[in-house]
C-alpha positions in Angstrom: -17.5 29.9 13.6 -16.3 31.6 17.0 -14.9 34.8 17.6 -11.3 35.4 16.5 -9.0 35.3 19.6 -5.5 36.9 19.7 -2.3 34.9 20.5 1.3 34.5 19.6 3.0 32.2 16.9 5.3 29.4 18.5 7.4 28.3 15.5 10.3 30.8 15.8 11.5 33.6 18.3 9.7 36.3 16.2 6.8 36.4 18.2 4.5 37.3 15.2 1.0 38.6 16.6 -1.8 36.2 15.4 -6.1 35.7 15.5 -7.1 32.6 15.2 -10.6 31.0 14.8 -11.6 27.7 15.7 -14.4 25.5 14.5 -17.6 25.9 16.4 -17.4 22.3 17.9 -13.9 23.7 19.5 -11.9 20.5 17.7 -9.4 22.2 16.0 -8.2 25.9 14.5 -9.5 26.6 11.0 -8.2 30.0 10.3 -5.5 32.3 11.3 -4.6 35.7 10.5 -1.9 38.5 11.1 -3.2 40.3 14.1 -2.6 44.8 12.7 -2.4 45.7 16.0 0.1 43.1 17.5 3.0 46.0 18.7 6.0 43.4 17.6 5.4 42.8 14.3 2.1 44.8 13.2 0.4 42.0 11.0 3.0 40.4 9.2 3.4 36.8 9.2 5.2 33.8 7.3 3.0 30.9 5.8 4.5 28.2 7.7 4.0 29.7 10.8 -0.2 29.9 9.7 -0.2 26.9 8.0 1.4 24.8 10.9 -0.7 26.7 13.5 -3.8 25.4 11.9 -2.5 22.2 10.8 -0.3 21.1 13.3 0.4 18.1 11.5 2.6 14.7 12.1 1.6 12.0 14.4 -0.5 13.3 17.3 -0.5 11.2 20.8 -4.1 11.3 22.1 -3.9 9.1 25.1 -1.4 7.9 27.9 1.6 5.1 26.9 3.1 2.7 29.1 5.2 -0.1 27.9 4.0 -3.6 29.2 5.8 -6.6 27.3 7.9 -4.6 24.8 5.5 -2.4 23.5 3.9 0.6 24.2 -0.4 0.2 24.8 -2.7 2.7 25.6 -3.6 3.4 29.2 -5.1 6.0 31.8 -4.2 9.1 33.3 -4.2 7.8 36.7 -2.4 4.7 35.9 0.7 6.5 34.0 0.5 9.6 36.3 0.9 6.4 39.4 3.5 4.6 37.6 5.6 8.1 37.2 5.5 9.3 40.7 6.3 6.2 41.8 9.7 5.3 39.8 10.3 8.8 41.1 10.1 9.3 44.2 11.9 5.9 44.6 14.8 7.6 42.5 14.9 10.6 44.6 15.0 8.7 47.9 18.2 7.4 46.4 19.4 11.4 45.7 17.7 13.8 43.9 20.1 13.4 40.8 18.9 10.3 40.3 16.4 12.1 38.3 17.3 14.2 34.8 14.6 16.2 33.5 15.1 17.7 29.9 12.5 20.9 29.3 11.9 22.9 26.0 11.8 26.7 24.3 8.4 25.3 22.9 6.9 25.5 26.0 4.7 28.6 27.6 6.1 30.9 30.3 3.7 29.2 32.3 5.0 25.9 31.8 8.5 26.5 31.8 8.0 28.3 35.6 6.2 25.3 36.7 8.5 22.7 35.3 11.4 24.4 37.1 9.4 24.5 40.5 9.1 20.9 40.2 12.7 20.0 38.8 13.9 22.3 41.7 11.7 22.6 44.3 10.0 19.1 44.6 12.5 17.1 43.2 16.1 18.7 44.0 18.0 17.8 41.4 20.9 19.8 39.8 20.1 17.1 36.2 17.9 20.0 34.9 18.1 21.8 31.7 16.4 23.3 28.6 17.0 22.2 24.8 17.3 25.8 24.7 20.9 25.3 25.6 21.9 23.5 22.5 20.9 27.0 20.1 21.2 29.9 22.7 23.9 28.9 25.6 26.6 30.5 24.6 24.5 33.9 23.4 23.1 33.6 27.1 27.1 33.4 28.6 28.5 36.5 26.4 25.6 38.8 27.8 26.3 37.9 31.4 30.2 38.3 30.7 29.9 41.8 28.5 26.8 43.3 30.0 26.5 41.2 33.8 23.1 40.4 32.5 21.4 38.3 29.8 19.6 39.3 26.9 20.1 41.5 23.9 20.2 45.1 24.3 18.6 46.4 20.3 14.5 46.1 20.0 12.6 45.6 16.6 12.8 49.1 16.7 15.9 49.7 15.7 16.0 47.4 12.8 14.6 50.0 10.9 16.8 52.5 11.9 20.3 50.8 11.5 22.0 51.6 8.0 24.5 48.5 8.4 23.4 45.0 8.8 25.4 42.4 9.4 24.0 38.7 10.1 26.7 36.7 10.8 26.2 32.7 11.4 22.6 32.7 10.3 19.7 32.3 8.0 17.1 34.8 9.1 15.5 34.3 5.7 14.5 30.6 6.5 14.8 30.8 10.1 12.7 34.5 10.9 11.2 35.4 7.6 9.2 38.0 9.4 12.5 39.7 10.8 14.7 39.0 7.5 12.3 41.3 5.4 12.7 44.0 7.8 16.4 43.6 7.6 16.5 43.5 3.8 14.0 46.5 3.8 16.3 48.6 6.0 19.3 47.7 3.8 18.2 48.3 0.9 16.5 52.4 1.9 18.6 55.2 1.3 22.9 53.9 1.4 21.9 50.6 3.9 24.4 47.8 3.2 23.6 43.9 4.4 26.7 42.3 5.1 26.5 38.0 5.5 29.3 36.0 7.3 28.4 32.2 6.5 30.2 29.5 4.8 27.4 28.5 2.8 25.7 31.0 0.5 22.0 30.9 2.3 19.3 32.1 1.2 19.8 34.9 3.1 23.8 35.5 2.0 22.2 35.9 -1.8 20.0 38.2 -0.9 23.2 40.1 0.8 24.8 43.3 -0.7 28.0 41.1 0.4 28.7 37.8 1.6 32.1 36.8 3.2 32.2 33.1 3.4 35.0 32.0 6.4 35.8 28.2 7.3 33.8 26.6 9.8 34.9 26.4 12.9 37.2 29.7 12.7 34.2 32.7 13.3 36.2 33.7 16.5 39.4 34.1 13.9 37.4 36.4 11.7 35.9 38.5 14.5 39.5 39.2 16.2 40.6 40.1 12.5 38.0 42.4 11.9 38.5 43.9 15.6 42.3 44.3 14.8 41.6 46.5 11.4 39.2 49.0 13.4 42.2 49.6 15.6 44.7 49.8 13.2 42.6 51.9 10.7 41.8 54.3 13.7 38.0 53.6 13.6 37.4 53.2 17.6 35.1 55.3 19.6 37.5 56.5 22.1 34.8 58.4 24.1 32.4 55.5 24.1 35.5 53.0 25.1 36.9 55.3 27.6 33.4 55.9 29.2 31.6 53.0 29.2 34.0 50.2 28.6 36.3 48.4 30.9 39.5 46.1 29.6 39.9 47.7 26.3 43.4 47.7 26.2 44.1 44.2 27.2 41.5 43.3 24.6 43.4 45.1 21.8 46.7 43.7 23.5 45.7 39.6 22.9 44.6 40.9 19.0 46.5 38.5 16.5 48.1 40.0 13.6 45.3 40.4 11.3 46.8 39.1 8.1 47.3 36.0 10.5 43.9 36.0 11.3 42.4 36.5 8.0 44.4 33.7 7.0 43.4 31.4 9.4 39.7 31.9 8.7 40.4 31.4 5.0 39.4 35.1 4.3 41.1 38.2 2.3 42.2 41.1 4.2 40.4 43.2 2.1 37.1 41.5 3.0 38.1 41.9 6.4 38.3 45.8 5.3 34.8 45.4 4.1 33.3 44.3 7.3 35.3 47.3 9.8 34.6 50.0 7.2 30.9 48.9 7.2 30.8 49.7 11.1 31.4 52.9 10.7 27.9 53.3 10.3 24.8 52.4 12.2 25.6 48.6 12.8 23.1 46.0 14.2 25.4 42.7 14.3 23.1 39.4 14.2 23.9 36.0 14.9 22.8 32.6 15.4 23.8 29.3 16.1 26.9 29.5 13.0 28.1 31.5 16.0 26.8 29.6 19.1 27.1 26.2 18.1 30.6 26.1 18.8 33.5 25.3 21.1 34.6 28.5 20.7 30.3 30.1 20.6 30.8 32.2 23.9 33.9 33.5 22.8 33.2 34.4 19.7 29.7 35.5 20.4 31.9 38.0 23.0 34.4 39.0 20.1 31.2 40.6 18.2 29.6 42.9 21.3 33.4 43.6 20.9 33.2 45.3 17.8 29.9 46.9 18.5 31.7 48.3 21.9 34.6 49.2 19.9 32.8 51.4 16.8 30.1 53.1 19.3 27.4 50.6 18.1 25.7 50.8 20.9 22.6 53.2 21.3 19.1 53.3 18.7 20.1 51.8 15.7 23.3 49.6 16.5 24.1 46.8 18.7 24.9 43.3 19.0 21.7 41.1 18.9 21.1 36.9 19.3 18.8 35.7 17.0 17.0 33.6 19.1 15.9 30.2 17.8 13.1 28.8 19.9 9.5 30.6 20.2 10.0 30.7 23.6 13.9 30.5 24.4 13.8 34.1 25.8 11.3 33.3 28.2 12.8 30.1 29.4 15.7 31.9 30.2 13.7 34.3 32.1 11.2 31.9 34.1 12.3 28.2 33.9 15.1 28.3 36.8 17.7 26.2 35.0 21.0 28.3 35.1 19.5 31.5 37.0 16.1 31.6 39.4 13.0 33.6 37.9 14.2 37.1 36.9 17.7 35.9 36.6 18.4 35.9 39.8 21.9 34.7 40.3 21.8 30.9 41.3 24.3 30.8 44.3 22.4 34.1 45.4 21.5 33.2 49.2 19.5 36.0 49.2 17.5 34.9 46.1 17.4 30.9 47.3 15.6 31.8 50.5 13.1 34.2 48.4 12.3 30.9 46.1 11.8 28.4 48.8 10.0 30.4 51.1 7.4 31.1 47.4 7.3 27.6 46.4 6.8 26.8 50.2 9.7 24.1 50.1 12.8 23.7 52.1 15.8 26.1 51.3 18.3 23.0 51.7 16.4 21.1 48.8 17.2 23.8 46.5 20.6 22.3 44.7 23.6 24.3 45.0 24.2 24.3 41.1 22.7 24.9 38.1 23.9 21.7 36.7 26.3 20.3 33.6 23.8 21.3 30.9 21.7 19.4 28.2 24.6 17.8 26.6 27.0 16.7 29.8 23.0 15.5 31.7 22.9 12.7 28.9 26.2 12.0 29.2 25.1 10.9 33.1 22.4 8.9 31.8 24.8 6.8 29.5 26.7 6.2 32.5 24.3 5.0 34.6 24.4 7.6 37.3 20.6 8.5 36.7 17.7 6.0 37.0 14.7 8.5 35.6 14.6 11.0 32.8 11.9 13.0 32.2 11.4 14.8 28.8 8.9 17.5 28.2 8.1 19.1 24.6 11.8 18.5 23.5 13.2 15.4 21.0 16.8 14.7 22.7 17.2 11.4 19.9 17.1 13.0 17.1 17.9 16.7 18.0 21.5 16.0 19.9 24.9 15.6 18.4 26.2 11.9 18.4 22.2 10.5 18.4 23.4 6.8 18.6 25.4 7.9 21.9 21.7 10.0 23.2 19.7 6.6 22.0 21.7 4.7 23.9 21.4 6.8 26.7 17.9 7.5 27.1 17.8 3.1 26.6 19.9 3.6 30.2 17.2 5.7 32.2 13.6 4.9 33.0 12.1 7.6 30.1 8.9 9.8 30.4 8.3 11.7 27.7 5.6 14.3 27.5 4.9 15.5 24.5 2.1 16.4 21.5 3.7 14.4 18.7 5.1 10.8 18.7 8.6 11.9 18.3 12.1 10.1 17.6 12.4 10.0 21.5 8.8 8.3 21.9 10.2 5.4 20.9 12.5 5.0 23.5 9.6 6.1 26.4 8.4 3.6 29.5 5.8 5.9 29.9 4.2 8.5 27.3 2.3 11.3 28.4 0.1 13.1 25.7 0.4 16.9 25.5 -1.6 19.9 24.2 0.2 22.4 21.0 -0.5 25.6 19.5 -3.7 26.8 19.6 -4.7 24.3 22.2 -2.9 25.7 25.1 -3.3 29.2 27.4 -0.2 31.1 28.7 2.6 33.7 27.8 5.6 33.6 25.8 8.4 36.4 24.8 9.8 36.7 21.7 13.5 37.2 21.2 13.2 41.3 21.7 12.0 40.7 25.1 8.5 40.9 24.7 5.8 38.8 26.4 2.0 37.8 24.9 -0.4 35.7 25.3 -0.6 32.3 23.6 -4.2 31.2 23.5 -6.2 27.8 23.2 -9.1 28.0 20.5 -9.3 24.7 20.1 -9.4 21.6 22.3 -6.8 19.2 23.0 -7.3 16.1 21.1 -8.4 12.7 22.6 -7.3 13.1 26.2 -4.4 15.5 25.8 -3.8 17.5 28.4 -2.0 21.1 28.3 1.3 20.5 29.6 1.3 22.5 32.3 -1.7 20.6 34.2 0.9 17.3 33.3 3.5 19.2 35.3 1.0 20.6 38.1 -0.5 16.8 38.8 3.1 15.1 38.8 4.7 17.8 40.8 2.1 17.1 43.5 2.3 13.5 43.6 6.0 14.2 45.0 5.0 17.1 47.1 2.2 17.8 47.9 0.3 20.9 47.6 3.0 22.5 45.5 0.0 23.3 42.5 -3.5 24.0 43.0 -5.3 20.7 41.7 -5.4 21.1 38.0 -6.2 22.2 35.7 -4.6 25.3 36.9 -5.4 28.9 36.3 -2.2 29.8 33.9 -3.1 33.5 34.9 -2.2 32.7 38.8 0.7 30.7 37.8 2.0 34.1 36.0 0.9 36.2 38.7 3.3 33.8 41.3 6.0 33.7 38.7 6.6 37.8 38.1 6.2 38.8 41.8 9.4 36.5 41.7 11.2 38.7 38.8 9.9 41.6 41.0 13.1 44.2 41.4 15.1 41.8 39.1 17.2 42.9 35.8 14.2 40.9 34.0 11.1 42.8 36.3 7.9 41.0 34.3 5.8 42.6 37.7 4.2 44.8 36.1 3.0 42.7 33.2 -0.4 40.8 34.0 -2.9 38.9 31.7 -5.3 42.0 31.8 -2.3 44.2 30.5 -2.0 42.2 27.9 -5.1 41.8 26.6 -5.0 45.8 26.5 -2.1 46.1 24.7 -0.8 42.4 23.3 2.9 42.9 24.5 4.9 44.1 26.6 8.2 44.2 26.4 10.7 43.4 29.8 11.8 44.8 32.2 8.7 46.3 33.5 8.6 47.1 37.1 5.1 49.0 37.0 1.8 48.6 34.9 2.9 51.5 32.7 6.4 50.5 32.5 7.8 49.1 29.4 11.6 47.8 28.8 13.4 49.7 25.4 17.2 49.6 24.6 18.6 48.0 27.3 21.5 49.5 29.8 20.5 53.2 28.3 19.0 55.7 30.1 18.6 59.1 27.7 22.2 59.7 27.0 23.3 57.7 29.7 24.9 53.9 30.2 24.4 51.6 33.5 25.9 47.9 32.6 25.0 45.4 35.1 28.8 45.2 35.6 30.1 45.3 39.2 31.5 48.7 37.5 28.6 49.9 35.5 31.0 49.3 32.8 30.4 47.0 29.9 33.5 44.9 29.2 35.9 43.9 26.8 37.1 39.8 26.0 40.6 38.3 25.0 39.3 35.3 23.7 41.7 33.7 20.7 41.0 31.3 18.4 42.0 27.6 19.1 42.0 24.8 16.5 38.6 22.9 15.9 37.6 19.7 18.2 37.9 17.6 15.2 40.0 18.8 12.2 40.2 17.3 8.6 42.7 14.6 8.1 43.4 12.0 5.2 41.2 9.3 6.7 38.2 12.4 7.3 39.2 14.8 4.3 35.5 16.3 4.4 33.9 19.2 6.3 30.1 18.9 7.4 27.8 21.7 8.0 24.5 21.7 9.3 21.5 24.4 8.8 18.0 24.9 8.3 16.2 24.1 5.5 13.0 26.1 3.9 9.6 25.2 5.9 10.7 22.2 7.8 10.4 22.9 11.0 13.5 22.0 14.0 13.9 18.0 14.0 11.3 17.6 11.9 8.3 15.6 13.5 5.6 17.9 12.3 7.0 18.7 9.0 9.8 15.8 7.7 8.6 14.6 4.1 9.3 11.2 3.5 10.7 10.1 6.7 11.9 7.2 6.1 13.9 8.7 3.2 17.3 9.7 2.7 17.7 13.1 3.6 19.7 15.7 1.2 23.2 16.5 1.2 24.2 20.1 -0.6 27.3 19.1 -2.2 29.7 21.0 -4.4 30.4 19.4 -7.6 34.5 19.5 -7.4 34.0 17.3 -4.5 31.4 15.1 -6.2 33.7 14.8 -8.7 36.5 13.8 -6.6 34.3 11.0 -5.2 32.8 9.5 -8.0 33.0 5.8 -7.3 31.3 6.5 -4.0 28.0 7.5 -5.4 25.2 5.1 -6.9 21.9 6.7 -8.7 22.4 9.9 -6.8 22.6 8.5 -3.5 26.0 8.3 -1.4 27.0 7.7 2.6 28.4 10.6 4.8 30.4 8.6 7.3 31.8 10.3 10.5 34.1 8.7 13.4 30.7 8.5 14.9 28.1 6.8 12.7 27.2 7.4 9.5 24.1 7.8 7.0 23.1 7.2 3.9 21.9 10.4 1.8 20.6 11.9 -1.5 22.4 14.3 -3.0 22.1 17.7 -4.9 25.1 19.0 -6.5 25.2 22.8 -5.7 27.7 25.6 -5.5 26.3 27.3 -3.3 28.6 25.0 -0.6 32.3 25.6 -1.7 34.3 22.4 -2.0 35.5 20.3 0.6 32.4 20.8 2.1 29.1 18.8 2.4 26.0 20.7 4.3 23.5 18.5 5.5 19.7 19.5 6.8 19.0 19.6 10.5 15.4 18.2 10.4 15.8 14.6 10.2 17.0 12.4 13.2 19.6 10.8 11.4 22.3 13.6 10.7 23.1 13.6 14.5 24.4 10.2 13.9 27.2 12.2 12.6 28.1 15.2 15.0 30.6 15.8 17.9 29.6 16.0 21.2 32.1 18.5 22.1 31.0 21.5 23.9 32.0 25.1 24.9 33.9 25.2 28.5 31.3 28.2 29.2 28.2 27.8 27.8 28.1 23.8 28.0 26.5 24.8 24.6 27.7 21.6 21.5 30.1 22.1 18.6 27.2 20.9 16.4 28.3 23.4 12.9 31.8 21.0 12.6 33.5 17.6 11.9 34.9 15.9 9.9 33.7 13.5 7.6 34.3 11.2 4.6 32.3 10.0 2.0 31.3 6.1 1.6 29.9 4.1 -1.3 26.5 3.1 0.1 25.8 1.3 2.1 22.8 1.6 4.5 23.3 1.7 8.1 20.2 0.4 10.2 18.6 2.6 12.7 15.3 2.3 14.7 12.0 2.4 12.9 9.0 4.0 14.5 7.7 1.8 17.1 4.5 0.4 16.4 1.8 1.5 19.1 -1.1 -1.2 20.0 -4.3 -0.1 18.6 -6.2 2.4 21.3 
């Protein structure tokens, strides 16, 4: 066996501190442990996140794709990389928005900086964005709005040290096991109380000291209620408010009555009670995409750094704080230019345009003027026509998207590269494929959702002829313009050392990180401006507050709840939910069982038993305005009637969900719509394509 190397975990945001040991023929990993000295989480780790990290499992690609004759055969690297810079640089001679490119929170630091050079720099276009935008948009816009800068201001470190918890709109116990059991530790010493706002009881909501269960689609409702009883009950830190917070009063003047509120998200005052009394205390507020994944996700993501500005949670201990979805969302955000440059840089910064062209070496007019429409609106392009060429990297847009049939369509529309290490949904739909490298078989840096960046390490190789998809990047990106990489493979530690003297003096300074740091101390958390600087609670300075804020003030929202995109109604009478389930892992290509089954619908048995004749040997059909899909189904109380809550992992549930999105984030409405349900009656859909033999 080889020596045990250190890296990060990919599989969630966690950023749980690994060593991992591959064979001694360098083929694949064959044992991974908990790394003791890892600063972020100190050892711990969730099976999944081993198990999948040396079994990466599913369908590997192992050599290049193009489609000749209606199928897609095996061919070279020279061949597919020729056929790709060709269809686009005849695109971009058209306009650079003839090309889309679709990136991931999957991929390194590394990658994500280089596919943005590319996206921006070689190609020009503003069709650019990150699936990261469909879990973490509207998280992203309430930072900039509140704090005029993104990114949460709590660490790991105060977990331990906050006496209320309240996750509100996730699962951290199926989603971050690692971070949930710190959470439940923390609640359960001394008088802690864990407080869960979800409409399902989760896993994590019965583990909960209390669980307050509002309707879907009315979070934003909820929040405003709970901010109106901390005023009314005389529970505001007026020193905190009057010190370090701008447009408090016209905040508490657009609060709705909050009986009217309460009402509206279907919950009793005195729960309401429950949830301002509990601030009071130490308060860490979580969230996740219950929260973001909604018309209303900026707004009501704003309405709870409200009620941590309100109380005084704000400071060791307290705060409001994402939980980030994606291993590497944080860092794609940071490094991947798609709605700020490196560092978050403002992107119609003229100061910060001219200092990215003149480090890629490109011209300052080919930089575009705006970020773009986002994931969701970029597809909608592609169904119209408007873009000849997508390019996906490490990211499954047909099975992962609301309104799928719409995306399948779309991607039908475009000329479609996908790069990628599994044969996803989306391969399917590919001209040309481009095999990719995963965990354990690829070098870089990543940052975990509290900011902190480590290394990610190859100890095994690729397999077949894979390549690490930052080389893929580096070799198209200089078939357009030439000279923008060295001539891969590249050194992933020069492509860092290019990518934080960009951050350098920035609100997320990475300059004094470097790969030799980090293989001193693991991680490092941003912003650190010096090689013995290292980020904490954000905006805080000993005792005092700098915001980001024109004003150095943090600031207050009027946000008010508006009426879901698509309410109930006699022909639609059902709520659906999405979430995750235990161990399966986001659309499920390395861990779906039975894939060609029906996937599970939670159900409650009220509403099975109002629906009888629509159900045959346990099996049923949730139909939307959109599509619909057949589905097994498990009778369970844990999803209160009228609802039916549906797994996120297979392909097929997006069939169902609204394309709507949030007018600030661009982020999709993908926790709500309505639904009815069908006697069976199975809809077709695409089978894996068959691949001629390599």
């Amino acid at each position: 066996m080889t020596e045990r190397r250190p890296t990060t975990c990919m599989r969630c945001a966690v950023g749980c501190g690994y060593r991992q040991e591959a064979a001694d023929d360098d083929r694949r990993v064959v044992d991974v442990s908990g790394d003791p000295a890892h600063p972020a989480t100190g050892g711990r780790t969730c099976q999944r996140g081993v198990s999948e990290t040396v079994d990466p499992g599913a369908d590997r690609l192992t050599r290049p794709l193009i489609r000749r004759g209606g199928s897609l055969r095996p061919t070279d690297w020279d061949t597919a990389l020729g056929v790709v810079a060709t269809r686009l640089i005849e695109a971009i001679r058209e306009s650079p928005d003839n090309v889309a490119v679709l990136g991931s929170g999957q991929q390194t630091n590394e990658a994500a900086y280089a596919l943005g050079k590319v996206t921006r720099g070689a190609f020009g276009t503003r069709y650019y964005d990150a699936n990261t935008t469909l879990c973490m948009a509207s998280a992203v816009m309430a930072y900039h709005q509140a704090f005029g800068s993104d990114g949460p201001p709590p660490t790991y470190d105060d977990v331990p040290a906050a006496d209320t918890h309240v996750v509100w709109g996730a699962n951290p116990a199926v989603a971050h096991p690692v971070l949930h059991s710190w959470i439940e530790n923390s609640a359960a010493a001394g008088d802690g109380d864990l407080i869960v706002v979800d409409p399902v009881e989760t896993r994590t909501a019965a583990a909960a000291d209390r669980h307050i269960a509002p309707e879907p689609g009315t979070d934003l409702a909820l929040a405003r209620a709970v901010l109106a009883r901390v005023v009314e009950r005389g529970a505001v830190d007026e020193r905190f408010v009057e010190r370090h917070t701008e447009g408090y009063a016209e905040a508490v003047e657009s609060l709705p009555a909050a009986a009217d509120a309460a009402a509206t998200a279907d919950v009793p005052l005195e729960r309401v009670d429950e949830i301002a009394g509990a601030l009071a205390a130490d308060s860490l507020i979580y969230w996740g995409m219950g929260v973001n994944q909604s018309i209303q996700g900026t707004g009501t993501a704003r309405a709870i750094i409200d009620l941590c500005l309100a109380t005084g949670n704000m400071g060791p201990g307290s705060g409001p704080f994402s939980l980030t979805g994606q291993a590497n969302s944080m860092g794609n955000r940071v490094c991947a230019s798609k709605r700020t440059w490196p560092g978050h840089r403002p992107f119609d910064d003229p100061d910060a345009r001219r200092d990215v062209a003149d480090a890629w070496d490109v011209p300052l007019g080919r930089l575009p003027d705006d970020p773009g429409p986002g994931f969701v609106r970029i597809v909608d392009e592609l169904a119209r026509g408007n873009v000849d060429v997508c390019w996906t990297v490490a990211t499954n847009p047909a099975a992962g998207m609301p309104d799928a049939g719409h995306v399948e369509r779309a991607l039908d529309e475009a000329f479609l590269i996908v790069q990628d290490a599994f044969r996803s949904d989306t391969v399917a739909h590919a001209d040309v494929v481009l095999p990719a490298a995963t965990w354990g078989e690829s070098e870089g840096t990543t940052t975990n959702m509290e900011r902190r960046v480590s290394r990610v390490t190859a100890a095994a190789d690729p397999p077949g002829k894979a390549r690490q998809d930052l080389d893929v990047i580096a070799a198209i990106g200089n078939r357009i313009h030439p000279g923008l990489f060295d001539d891969p493979p590249l050194d992933p530690g020069a492509v860092f050392d290019e990518m934080r003297a960009l951050t350098a003096g920035t609100t997320a300074d990475l300059s004094g990180i470097s790969y030799d740091r980090l293989a001193d101390e693991l991680a490092v958390r941003w912003p650190a401006p010096s090689a013995d600087a290292e980020g904490g609670y954000r905006y805080r300075d000993g005792g005092d507050w700098s915001f980001e804020t024109p004003s150095g003030r943090a600031r207050f929202s009027t946000a008010a709840h508006a009426e879901v995109p698509e309410p109930v109604d006699g022909e639609y009478p059902l709520t659906l939910t999405t979430g995750r389930a235990d161990g399966v892992y986001n659309t499920g290509v390395r861990t779906r069982d039975g894939a060609d089954g029906a996937p599970t619908a939670r159900i409650h048995p009220e509403t099975i038993a109002r629906h009888l004749e629509a159900f045959d040997r346990g099996e049923t059909v949730i139909a939307s305005r959109r599509g619909d899909v057949r589905v097994a189904v498990s009778a369970n109380d844990d999803v209160p009637p009228g609802m039916i809550w549906l797994p996120i992992h297979n392909g097929a549930i997006n069939e169902l969900t609204l394309s709507a999105v949030d007018p600030d984030s661009a982020e999709p409405n993908l926790k709500q719509c309505a639904v009815r349900i069908a006697a069976p009656e199975r809809r077709g859909r695409r089978d894996p394509e068959p691949v001629a033999s390599e």
